[in-house]
TORLUMLUM-863712 format. One record per residue (C-alpha): residue in one letter; x, y, z. Coordinates in nm, 2 decimals, decimal comma. Each point is the difference from the previous one (the first is absolute). Layout:
% residues N
 aa      x      y      z
  A      X      Y      Z
...
This chain:
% residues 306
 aa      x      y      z
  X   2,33   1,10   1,11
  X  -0,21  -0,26  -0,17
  X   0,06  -0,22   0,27
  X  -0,15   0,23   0,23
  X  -0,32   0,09  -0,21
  X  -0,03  -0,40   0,00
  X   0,00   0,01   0,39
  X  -0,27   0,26   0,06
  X  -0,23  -0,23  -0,32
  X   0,02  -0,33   0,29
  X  -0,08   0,26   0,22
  X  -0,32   0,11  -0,17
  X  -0,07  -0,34  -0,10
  X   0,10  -0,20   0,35
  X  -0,08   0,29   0,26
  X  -0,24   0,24  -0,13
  X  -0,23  -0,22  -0,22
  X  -0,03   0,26  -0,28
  X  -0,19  -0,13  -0,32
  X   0,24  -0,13  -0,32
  X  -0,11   0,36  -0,14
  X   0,14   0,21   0,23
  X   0,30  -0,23   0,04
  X   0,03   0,05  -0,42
  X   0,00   0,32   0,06
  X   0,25   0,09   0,25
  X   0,26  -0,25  -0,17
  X  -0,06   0,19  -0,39
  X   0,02   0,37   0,19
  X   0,28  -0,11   0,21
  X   0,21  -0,16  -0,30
  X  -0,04   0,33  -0,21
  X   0,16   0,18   0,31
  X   0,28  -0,26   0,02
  X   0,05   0,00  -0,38
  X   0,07   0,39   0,03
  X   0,25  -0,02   0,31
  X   0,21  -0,28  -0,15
  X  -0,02   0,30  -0,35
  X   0,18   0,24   0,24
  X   0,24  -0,24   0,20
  X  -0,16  -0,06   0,32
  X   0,08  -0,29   0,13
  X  -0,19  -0,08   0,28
  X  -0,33   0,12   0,21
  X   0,28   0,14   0,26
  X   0,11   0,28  -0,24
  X  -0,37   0,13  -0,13
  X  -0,06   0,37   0,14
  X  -0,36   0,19   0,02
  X   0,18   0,19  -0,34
  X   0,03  -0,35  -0,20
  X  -0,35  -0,09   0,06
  X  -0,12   0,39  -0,09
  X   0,21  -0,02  -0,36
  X  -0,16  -0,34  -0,06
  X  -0,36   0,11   0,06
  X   0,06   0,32  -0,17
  X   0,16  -0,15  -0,31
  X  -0,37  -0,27   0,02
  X  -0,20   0,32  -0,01
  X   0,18   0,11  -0,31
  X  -0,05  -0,34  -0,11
  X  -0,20  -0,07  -0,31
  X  -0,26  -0,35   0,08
  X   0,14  -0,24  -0,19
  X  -0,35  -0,03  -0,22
  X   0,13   0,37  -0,15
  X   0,19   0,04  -0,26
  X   0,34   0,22   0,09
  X  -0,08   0,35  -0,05
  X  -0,37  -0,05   0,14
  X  -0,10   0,28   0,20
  X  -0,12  -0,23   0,27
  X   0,16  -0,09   0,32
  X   0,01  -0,23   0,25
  X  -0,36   0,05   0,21
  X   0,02   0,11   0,40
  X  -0,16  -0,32   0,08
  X   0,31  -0,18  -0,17
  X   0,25   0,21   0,19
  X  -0,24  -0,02   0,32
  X   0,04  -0,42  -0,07
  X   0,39   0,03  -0,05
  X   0,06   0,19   0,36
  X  -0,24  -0,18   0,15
  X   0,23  -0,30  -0,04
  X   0,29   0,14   0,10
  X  -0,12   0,15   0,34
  X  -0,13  -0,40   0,06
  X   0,32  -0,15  -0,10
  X   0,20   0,26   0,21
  X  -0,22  -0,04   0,33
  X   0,08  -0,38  -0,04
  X   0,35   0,07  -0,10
  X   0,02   0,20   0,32
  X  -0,16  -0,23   0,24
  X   0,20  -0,29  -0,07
  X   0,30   0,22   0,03
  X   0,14   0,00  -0,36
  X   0,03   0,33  -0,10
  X   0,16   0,27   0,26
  X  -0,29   0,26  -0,02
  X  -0,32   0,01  -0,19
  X   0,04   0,26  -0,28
  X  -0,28  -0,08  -0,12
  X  -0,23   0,14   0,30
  X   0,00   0,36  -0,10
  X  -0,14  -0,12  -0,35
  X  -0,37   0,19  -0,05
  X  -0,29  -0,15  -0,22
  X  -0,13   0,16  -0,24
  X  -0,35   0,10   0,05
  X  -0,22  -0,27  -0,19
  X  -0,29   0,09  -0,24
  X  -0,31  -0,19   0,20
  X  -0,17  -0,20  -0,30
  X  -0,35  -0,04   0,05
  X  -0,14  -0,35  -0,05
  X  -0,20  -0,10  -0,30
  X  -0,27  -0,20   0,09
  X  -0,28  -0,15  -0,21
  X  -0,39   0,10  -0,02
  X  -0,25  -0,25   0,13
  X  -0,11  -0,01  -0,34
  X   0,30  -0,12  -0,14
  X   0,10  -0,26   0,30
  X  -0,35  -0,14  -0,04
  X   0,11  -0,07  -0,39
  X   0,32  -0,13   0,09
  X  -0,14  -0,23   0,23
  X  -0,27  -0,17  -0,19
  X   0,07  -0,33  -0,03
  X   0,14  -0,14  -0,35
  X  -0,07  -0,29  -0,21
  X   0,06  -0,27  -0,07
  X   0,10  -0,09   0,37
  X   0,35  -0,11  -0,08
  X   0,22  -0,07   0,28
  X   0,21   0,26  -0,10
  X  -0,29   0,23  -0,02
  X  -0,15  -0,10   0,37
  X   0,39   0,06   0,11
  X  -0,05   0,35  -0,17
  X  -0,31   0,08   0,18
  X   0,11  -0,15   0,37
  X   0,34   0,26  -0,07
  X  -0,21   0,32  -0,11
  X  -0,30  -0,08   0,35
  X   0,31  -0,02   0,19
  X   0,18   0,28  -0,09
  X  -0,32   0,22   0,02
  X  -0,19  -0,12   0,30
  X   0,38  -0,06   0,23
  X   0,22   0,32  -0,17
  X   0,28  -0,27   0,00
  X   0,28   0,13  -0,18
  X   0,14  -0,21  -0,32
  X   0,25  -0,19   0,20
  X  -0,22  -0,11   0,25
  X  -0,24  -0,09  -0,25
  X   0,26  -0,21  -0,16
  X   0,15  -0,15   0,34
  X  -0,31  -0,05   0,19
  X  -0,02  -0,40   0,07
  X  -0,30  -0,26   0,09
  X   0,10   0,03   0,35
  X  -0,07   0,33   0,05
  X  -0,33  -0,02  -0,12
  X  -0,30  -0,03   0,22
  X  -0,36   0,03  -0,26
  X  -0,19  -0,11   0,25
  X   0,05   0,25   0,24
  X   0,04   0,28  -0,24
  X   0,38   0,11   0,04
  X   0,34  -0,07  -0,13
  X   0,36  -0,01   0,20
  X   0,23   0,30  -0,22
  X   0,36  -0,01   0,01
  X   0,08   0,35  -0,13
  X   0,30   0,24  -0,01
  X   0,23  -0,09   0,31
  X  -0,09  -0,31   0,00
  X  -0,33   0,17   0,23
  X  -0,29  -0,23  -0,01
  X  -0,34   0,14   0,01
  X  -0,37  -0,15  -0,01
  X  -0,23   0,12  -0,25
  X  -0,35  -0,04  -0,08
  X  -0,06  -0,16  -0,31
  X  -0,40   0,06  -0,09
  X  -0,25  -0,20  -0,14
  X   0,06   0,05  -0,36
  X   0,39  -0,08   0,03
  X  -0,09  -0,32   0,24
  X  -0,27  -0,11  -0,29
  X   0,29   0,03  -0,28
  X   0,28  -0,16   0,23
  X  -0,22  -0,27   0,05
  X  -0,06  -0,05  -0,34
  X   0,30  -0,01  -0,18
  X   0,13  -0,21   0,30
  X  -0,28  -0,25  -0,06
  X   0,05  -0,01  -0,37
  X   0,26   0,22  -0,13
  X   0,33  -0,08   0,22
  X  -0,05  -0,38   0,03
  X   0,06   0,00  -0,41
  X   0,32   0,22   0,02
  X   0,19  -0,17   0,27
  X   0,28  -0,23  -0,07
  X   0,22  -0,21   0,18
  X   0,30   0,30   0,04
  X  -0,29   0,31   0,09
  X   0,06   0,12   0,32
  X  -0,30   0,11   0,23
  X  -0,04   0,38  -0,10
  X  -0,38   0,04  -0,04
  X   0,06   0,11  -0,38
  X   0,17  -0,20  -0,29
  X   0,07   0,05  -0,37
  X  -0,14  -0,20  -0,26
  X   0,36  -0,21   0,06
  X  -0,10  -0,06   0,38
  X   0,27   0,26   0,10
  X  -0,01   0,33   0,27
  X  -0,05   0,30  -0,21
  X   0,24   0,21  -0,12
  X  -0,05   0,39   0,07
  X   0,02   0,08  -0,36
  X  -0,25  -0,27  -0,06
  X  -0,27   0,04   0,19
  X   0,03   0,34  -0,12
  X  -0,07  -0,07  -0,32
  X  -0,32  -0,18   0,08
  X  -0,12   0,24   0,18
  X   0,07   0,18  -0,33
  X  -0,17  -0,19  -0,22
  X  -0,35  -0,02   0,21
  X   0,07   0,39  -0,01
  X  -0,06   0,00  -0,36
  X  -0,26  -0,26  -0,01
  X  -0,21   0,23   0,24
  X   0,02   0,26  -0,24
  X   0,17   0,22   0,23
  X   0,24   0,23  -0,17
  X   0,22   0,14   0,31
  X   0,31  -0,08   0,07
  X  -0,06  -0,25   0,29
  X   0,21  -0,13   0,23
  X  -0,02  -0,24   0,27
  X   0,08   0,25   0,27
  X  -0,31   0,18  -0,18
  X  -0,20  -0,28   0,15
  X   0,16   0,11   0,37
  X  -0,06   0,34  -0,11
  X  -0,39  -0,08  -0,01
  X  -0,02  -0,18   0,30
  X   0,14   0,23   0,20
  X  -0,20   0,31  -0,13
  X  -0,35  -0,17  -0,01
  X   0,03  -0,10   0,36
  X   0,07   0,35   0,09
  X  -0,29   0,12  -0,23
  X  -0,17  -0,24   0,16
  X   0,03   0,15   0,37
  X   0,29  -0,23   0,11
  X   0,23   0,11   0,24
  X   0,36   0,11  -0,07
  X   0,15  -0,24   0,27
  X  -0,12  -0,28  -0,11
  X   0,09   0,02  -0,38
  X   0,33   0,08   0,10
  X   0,01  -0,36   0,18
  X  -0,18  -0,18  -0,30
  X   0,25   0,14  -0,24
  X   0,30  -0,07   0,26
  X   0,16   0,41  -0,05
  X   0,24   0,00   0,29
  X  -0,09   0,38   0,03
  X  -0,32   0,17   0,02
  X   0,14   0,27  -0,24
  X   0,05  -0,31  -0,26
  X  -0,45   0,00   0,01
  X  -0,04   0,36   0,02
  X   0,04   0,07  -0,38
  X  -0,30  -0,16  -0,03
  X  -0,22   0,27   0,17
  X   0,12   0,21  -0,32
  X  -0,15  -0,21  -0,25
  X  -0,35  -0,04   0,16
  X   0,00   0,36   0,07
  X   0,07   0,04  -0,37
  X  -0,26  -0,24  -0,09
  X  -0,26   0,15   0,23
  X   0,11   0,39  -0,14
  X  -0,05  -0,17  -0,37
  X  -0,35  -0,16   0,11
  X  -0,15   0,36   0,14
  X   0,16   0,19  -0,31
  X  -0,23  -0,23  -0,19
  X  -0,31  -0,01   0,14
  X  -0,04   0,28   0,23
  X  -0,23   0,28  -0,15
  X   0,24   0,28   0,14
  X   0,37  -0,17  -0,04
């Protein structure tokens, strides 16, 4: 069965393109499922009816997150259930397509409805604050500042922020090549601002951080290496803090923003569906909700009769 779960990983990797995220993902939701039918003696892919995968789900719904203690009230959340047969109907259309499983038992499967999260974003207030240039001008510091105009004025998401390389820059002209989910590459605009802190830190920031082993992404750690997600996380983090800012900000935040100012702006739906690469139209659409709420919160406020 392993073996199997393996097959359909070089497929997502090889074929389909998908992001080390999603690939993470499917092999941890995937291994739980396997873990449970080797629990109740099934031996292969071959004997797993639509009543195994039922039992399994319903026992994760039951199931206490493993951040609870035992006899916590709390269970498993409908997104984490949505996540776990969202995998297996994946794994079984492969499965079926290459012929390795008789029937697809897994087609009849229905998703739970998800809870649509509204983006945060950030005021222009606060992005102005986290913007403002730091000092001294470290190259660590102008690396900072290059990431943060990035993120803001492009909506890149943290791995392309981390991956994008020299070559796919273009200051001069104003854009950058994207290589986002699916291996899909986009242009983006970058802006003024952004093109102003690229070209600094690449002037006098990057040229101090290089070494002989750093590869050509665009942004490297104080060791001349790619960043880590979980690092450039944290510096993102720590100019949080030094902003004075005291949400919970995240880099996504950062897409957040740029996404919901352009619509406040007057920009049209289309188009930032294309800048932030959403394969679906649907994917931009929850943004319409936010600047609605933001405009209802802006009249409530300062119209005499709201």
């Amino acid at each position: 069965m392993r073996a199997m779960v393996e097959d359909f990983l070089q497929y997502l990797r090889h074929e389909r393109g998908q992001a080390e995220h999603t690939q993470r993902t499917y092999a941890a939701l995937l291994g739980k499922f396997v873990a449970w039918a080797e629990k109740q003696g099934l031996q292969n892919w071959k004997a797993v009816e639509l009543s195994h995968l039922t039992a399994f789900l319903q026992q994760e719904r039951e199931r206490v997150p493993a951040d609870q203690p035992e006899d916590a009230a709390r269970r498993l959340s409908s997104e984490s259930v949505y996540l776990e047969i969202a995998a297996l109907r994946a794994f079984y259309r492969f499965a079926e397509r290459e012929q390795l499983v008789p029937v697809n038992v897994a087609e009849t499967l229905s998703l739970p409805r998800r809870w649509q999260r509204l983006p945060k974003s950030l005021t222009d207030d606060e992005i102005n604050r986290l913007l403002a240039p730091v000092e001294p001008e470290t190259p660590a510091a102008l690396c900072d500042q290059a990431i943060l105009e990035l993120a803001y004025a492009s909506g890149l998401r943290l791995a392309e922020l981390r991956n994008v390389r020299l070559e796919q820059l273009h200051l001069e002209a104003g854009f950058t090549n994207v290589i986002g989910k699916g291996n899909k590459e986009r242009v983006v605009p970058l802006g003024r601002h952004a093109v102003a802190a690229l070209q600094r830190y690449l002037e006098a920031g990057r040229p101090q951080l290089v070494t002989r082993r750093s590869p050509a992404n665009v942004f490297l750690t104080r060791r001349g290496t790619p960043f880590a997600p979980v690092t450039m996380w944290q510096h993102i983090k720590q100019r949080v803090r030094r902003a004075g800012l005291e949400r919970n900000v995240t880099p996504h935040m950062l897409r957040h923003s740029f996404a919901t100012h352009l619509l406040e702006h007057g920009a049209d739906l289309r188009i930032i569906q294309e800048l932030l690469g959403h394969a679906s139209i649907s994917t931009t659409e929850v943004y319409t909700h936010v600047a609605g709420h933001r405009l209802r919160e802006v009249h409530r406020r300062f119209h005499p009769r709201s």
